[in-house]
N, C-alpha and C positions, 0 to 999 in steps of 0.2 A: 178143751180138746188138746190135747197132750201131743199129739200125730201136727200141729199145726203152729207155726209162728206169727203173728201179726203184727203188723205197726201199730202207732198208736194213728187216732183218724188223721187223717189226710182233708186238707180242705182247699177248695179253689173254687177260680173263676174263672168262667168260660164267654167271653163274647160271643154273638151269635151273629151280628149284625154283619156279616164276610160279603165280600163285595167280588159275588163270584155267583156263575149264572148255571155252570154245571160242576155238582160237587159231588164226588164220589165217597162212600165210607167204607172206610173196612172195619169189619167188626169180626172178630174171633172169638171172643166171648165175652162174659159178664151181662153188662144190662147197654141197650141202645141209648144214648144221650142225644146225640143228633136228627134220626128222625123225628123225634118228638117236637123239638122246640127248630128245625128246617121243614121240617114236613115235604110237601111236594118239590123242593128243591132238589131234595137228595137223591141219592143212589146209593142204595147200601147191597154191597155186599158180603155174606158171610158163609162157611161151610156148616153153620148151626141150624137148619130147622126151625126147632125153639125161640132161636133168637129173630127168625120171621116174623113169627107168628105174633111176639111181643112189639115190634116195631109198628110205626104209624102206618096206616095202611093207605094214606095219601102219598107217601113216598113210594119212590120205585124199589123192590124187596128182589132179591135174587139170590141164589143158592149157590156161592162160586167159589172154587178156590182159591185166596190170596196169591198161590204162588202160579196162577195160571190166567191169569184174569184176560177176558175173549173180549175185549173193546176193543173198535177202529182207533189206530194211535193217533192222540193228542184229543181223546173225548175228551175230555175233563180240563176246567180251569184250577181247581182246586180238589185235591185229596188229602181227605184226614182221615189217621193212625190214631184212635184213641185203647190202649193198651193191645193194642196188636201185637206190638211183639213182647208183652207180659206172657200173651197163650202162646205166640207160635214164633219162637226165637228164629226165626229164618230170613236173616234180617238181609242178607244179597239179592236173594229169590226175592223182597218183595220190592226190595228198592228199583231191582231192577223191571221189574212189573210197572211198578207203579209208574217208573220213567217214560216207559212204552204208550202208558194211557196219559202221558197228562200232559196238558199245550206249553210249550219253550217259555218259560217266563211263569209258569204256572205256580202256587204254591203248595205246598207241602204240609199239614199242621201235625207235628205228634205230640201228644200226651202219652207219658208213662212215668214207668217207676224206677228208681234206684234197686236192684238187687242187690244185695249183698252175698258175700262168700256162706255157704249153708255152713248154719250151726249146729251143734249136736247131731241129733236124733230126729228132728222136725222132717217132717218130709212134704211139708205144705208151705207157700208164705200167702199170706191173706194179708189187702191190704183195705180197709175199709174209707171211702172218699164220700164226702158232704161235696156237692157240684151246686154255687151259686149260678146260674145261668141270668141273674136280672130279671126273671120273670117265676121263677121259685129256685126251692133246693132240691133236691135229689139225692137221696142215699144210697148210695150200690156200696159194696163189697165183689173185691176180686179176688181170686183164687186160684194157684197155681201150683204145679208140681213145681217142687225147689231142685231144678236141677242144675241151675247155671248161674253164674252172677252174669249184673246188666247195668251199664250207665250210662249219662247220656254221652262219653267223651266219645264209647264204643258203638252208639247209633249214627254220632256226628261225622265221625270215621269214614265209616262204612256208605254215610250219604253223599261224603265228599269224593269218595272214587267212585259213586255211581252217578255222577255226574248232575247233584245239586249243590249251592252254597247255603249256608248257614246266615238267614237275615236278623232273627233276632231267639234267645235264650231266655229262660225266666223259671225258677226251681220254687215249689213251695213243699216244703221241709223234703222228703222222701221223691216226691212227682217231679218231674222236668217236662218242660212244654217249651218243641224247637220247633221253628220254621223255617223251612228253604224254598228257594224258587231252583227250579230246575232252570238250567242255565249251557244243557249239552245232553248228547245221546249217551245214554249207558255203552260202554265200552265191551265187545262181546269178547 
């Protein structure tokens, strides 16, 4: 596909073993990893339909917008970002959301990708990822309009004025996977 850029694959590994009793996901697009191998523990949220319908249907499924998310504050002991803001670059809107829903002390986990500055003519970046999760692998590919670059200096940024710190970092080749604990109210 000529219209399209990709990496070469992407491979990682995901613990699942989280030590956290309410977990929220946000899912924007691609394939759900969480509810499958969390199952009833999770909450996922996503504006996709589709990507309902594809999730474990043990976990809680919800049709919601990331940048609007209707939870009583501080539901959530842990939320996870896995290529969220790959589809929906709105990265203040969700941090600040995300603040709102998740208990003082809470964590944060993202997975995503390096963007680069777009090249040529491509008008797609695809980034195909192998997920060891310890209990198999999973192949998805992600797909996005190449309209912005993204890295993790510019998520870590953006989570430090919205009032998380950065616990721990860990990139494997193209993917970055940050953690923070929120640590303060999002500043309005």
């Amino acid at each position: 596909m000529s219209g399209y850029y990709s990496t070469k694959d992407q491979q990682l590994r995901i613990k699942t073993d989280f030590n956290a009793d309410r977990i929220l996901v946000i899912c924007t697009g691609g394939d759900d990893l969480f509810t499958k191998v969390l199952k009833q523990k999770v909450v996922l949220v996503t504006p996709n339909e589709e990507l309902i319908k594809s999730a474990d249907p043990k976990s809680l499924r919800i049709i919601m917008n990331p940048l609007k998310l209707s939870f009583a504050p501080e539901s959530f002991d842990m939320i996870i970002c896995f290529f969220t803001f790959f589809y929906l670059p709105r990265y203040k809107a969700i941090f600040e959301n995300i603040n709102q829903v998740l208990k003082r002390w809470g964590r944060l986990l993202v997975w995503d990708v390096t963007i680069p500055k777009k090249a040529g003519h491509k008008s797609f970046f695809a980034v195909p990822v192998l997920i060891d999760t310890g209990l198999e692998v999973i192949k998805t590919v992600h797909v996005t309009k190449w309209k912005y670059e993204q890295n993790a200096g510019l998520i870590k940024k953006i989570a430090r004025e919205s009032g998380f710190k950065l616990l721990n970092e860990e990139s494997y080749d193209q993917i970055f996977h940050l953690e923070f604990s929120k640590i303060t109210e999002a500043k309005k």
